[in-house]
N, CA and C atoms as a LAMMPS dump frame, in Angstrom:
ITEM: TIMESTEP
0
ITEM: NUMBER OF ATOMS
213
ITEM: BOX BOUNDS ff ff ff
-5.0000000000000000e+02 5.0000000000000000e+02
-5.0000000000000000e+02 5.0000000000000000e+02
-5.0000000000000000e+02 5.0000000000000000e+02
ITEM: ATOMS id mol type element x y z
1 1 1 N 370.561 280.161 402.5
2 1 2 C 371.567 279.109 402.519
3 1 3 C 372.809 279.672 403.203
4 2 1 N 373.521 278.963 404.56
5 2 2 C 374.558 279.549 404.839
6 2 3 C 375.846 279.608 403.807
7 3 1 N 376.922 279.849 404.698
8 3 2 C 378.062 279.874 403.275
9 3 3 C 378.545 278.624 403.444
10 4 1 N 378.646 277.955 404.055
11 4 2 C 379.522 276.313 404.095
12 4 3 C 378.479 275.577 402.805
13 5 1 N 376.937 275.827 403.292
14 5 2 C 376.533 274.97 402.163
15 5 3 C 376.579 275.841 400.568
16 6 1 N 376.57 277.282 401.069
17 6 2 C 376.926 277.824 399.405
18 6 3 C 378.392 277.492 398.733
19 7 1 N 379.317 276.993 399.722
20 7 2 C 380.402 276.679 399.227
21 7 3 C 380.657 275.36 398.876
22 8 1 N 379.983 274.164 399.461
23 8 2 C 379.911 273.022 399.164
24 8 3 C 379.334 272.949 397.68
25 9 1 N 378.331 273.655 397.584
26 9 2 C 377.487 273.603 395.993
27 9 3 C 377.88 273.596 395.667
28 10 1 N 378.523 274.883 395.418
29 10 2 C 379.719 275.658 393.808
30 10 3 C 381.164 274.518 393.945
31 11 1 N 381.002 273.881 394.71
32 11 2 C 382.685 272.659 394.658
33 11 3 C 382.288 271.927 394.216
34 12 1 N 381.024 271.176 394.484
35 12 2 C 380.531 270.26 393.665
36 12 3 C 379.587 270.527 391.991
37 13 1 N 379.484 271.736 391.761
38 13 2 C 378.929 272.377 390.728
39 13 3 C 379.99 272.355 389.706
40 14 1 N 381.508 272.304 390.066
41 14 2 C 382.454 272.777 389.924
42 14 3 C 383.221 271.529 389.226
43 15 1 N 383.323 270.525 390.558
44 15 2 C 383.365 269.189 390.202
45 15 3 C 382.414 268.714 388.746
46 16 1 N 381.524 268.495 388.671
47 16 2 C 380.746 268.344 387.411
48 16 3 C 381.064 268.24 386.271
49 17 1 N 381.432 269.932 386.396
50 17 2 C 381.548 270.674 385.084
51 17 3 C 382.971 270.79 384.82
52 18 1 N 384.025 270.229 385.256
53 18 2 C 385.223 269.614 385.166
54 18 3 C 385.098 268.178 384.301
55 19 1 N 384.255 267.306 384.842
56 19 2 C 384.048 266.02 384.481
57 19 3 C 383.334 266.259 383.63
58 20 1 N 382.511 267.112 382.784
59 20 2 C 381.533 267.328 381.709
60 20 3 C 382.988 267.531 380.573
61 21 1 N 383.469 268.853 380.659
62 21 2 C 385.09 269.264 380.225
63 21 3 C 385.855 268.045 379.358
64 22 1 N 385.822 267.189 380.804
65 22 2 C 386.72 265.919 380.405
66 22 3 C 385.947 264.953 379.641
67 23 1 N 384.65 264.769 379.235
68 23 2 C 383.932 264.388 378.097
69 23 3 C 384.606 264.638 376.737
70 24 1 N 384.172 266.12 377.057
71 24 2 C 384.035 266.832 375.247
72 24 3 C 385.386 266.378 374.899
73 25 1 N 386.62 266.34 375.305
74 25 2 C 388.06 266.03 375.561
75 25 3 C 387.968 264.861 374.719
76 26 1 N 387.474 263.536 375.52
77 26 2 C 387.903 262.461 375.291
78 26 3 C 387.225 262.332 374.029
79 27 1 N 385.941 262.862 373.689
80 27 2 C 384.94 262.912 372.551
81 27 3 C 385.601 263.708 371.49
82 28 1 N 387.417 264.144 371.509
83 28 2 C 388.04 264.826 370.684
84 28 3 C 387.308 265.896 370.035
85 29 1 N 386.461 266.435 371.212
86 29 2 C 385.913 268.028 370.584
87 29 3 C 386.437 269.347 371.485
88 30 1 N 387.681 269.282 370.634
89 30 2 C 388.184 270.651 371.255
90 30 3 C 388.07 271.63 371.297
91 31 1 N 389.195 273.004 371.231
92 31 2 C 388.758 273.959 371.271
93 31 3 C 388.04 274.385 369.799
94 32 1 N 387.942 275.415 369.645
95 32 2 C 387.346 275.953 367.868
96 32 3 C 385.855 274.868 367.471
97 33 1 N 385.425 274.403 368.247
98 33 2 C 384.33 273.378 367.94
99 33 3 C 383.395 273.682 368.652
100 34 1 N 382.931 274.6 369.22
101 34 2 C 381.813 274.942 369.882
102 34 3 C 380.394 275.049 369.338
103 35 1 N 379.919 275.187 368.304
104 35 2 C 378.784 275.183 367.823
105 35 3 C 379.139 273.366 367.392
106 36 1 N 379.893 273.178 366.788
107 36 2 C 379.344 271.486 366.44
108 36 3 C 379.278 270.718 367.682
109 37 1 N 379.83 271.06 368.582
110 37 2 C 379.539 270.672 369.97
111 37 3 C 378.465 270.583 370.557
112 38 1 N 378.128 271.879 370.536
113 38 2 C 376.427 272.377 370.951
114 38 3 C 375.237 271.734 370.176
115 39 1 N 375.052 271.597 368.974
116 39 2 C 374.633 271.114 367.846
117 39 3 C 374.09 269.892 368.155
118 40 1 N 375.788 268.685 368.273
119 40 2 C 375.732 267.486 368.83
120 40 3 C 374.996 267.153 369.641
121 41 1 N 375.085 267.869 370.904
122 41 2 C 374.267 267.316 372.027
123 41 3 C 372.925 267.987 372.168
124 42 1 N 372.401 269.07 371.376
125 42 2 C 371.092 269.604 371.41
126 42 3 C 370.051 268.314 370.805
127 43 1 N 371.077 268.237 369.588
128 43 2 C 370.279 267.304 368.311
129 43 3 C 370.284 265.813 368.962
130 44 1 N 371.372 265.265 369.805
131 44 2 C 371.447 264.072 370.361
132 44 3 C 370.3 264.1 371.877
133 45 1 N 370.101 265.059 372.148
134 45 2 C 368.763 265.746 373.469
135 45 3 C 367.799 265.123 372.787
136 46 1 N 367.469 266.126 371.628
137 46 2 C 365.474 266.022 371.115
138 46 3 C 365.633 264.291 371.037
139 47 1 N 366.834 263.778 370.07
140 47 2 C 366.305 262.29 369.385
141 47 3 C 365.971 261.543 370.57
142 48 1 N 366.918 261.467 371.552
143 48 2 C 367.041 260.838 372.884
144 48 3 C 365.273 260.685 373.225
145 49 1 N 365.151 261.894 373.784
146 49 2 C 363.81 262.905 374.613
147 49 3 C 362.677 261.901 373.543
148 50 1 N 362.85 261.67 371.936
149 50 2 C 361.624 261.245 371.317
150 50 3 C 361.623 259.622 371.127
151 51 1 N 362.519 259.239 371.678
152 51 2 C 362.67 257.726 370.583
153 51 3 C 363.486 256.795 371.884
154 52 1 N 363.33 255.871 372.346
155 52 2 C 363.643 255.45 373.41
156 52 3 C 364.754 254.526 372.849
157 53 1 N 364.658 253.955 372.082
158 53 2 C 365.38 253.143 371.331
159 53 3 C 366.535 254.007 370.556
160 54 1 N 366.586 255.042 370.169
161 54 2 C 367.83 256.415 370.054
162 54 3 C 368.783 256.561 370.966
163 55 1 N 367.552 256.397 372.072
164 55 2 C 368.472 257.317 373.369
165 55 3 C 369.485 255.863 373.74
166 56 1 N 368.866 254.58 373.901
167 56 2 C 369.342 253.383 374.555
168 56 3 C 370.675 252.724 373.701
169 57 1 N 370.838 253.027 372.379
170 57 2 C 371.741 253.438 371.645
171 57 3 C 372.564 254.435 371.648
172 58 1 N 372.369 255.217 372.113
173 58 2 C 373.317 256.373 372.136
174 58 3 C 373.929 256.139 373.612
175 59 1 N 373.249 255.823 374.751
176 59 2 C 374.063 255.239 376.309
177 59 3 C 375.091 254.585 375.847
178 60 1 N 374.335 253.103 374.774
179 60 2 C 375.157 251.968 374.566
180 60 3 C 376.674 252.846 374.047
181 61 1 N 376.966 253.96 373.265
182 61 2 C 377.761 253.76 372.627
183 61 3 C 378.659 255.124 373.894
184 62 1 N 377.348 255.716 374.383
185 62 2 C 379.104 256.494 375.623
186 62 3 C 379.331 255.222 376.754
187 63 1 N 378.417 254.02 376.656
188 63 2 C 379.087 253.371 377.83
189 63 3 C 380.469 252.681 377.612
190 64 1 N 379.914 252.179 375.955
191 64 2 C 381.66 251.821 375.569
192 64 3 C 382.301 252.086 375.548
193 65 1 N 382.505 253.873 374.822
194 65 2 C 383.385 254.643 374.789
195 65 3 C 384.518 254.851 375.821
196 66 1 N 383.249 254.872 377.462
197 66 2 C 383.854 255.178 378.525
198 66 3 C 385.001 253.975 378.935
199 67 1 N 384.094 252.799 378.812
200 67 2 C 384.542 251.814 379.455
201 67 3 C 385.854 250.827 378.949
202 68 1 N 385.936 251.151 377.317
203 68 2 C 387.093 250.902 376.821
204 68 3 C 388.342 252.018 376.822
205 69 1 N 388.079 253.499 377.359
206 69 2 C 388.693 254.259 377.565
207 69 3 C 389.346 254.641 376.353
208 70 1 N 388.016 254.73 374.986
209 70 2 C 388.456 255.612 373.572
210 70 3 C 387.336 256.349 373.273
211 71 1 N 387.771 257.301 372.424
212 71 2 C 386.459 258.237 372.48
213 71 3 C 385.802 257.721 371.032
């Protein structure tokens, strides 16, 4: 991979994980919360991954979140 496209990656890799950041934020999981953080979204993964009707519920409720702009 040259470097323009190794540098494009990591900006947009970068980008992401800024906007991931600004999740946990609005989801008022700050600092000192890292395992209930991790926890959250491992345990919110499997249910998702098993139960379609979990997961379509759980969209429903970050789409609101997002879209009314409260966490």
């Amino acid at each position: 991979m040259n470097q323009l496209a190794t540098s494009q990656s990591r900006k947009k890799d970068t980008r992401e994980k800024i906007a991931l950041g600004g999740l946990v934020l609005k989801a008022g999981l700050q600092a000192g919360q890292h395992e209930l953080l991790l926890g959250l979204l491992v345990d919110g993964r499997q249910r998702a991954e098993l139960d379609d009707v979990e997961r379509a519920r759980l969209v429903a409720i970050g789409r609101e979140a997002s879209a009314d702009g409260r966490d």
